[in-house]
C-alpha positions as CSV (number, residue, x, y, z in Angstrom):
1,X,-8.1,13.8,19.2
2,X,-7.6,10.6,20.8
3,X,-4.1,8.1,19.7
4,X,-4.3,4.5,18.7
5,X,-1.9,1.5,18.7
6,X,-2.2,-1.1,15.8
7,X,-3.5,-4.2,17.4
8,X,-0.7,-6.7,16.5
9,X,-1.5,-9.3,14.1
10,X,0.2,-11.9,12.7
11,X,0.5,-12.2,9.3
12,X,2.1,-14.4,6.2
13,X,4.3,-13.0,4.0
14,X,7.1,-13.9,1.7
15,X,10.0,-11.6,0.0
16,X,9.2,-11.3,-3.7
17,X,12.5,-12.9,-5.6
18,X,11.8,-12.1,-9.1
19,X,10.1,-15.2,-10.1
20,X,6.5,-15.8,-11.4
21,X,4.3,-17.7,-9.5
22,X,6.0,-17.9,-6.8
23,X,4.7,-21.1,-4.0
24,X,2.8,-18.8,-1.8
25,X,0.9,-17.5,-4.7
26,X,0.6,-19.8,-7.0
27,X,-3.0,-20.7,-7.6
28,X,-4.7,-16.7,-6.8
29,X,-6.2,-15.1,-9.6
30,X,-5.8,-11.7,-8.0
31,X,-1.7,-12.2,-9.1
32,X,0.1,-12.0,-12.7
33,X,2.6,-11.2,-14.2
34,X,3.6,-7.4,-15.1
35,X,5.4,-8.8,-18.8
36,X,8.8,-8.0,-16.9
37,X,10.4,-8.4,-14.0
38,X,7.3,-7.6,-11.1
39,X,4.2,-8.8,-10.7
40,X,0.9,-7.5,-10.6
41,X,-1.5,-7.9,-7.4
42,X,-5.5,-7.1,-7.2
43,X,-5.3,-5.3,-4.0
44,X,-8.8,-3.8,-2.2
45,X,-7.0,-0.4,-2.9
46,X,-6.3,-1.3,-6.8
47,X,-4.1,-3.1,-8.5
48,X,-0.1,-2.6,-7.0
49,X,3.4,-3.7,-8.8
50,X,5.7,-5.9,-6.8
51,X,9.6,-6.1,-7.8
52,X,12.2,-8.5,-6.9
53,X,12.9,-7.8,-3.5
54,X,9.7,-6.7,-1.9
55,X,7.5,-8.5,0.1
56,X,4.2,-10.2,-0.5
57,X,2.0,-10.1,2.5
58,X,-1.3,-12.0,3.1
59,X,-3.5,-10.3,5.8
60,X,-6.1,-11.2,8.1
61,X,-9.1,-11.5,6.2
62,X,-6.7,-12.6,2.7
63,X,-6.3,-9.6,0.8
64,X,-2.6,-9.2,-0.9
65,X,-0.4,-6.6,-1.2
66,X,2.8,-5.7,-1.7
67,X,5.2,-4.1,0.6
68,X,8.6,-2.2,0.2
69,X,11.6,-3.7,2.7
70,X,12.1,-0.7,4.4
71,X,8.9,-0.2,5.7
72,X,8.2,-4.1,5.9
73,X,11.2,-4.1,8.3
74,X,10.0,-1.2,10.3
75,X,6.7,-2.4,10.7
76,X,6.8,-6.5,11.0
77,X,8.9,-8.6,12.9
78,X,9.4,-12.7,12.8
79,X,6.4,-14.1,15.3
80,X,7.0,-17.0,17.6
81,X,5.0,-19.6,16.2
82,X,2.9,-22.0,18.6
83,X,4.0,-26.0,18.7
């Protein structure tokens, strides 16, 4: 068994704050509401609930998905962008 490192990546992503549709999603049909307080995102894995304080991440080919901000924070950190 060989290990692996995830290739670092750079990614979008905002922090879910409760309201519906949010800037950074505003016009993607794989997003709506859940009736409450989440919403509701078309993932490749299924369709996944974000609440009010989780974050919304856009990946490298554009899928969505939703990410608690425990394991958001252990994962991601802020990139330096390029002028």
């Amino acid at each position: 068994m060989a290990k692996y490192r995830k290739k670092p990546v750079v990614i979008e992503a905002v922090q879910y704050d409760g309201t519906f549709p949010m800037e950074f999603l505003r016009y993607d049909e794989r997003v709506f509401s859940d009736g409450g307080n989440g919403i509701c995102i078309k993932t490749l894995e299924g369709v996944m609930t974000a609440r009010p304080g989780d974050w919304i991440i856009r990946g490298v080919k554009d899928e969505l998905y939703p990410c608690k901000p425990d394991i958001f924070e252990a994962t991601y950190e802020p990139a330096e962008v390029a002028p």
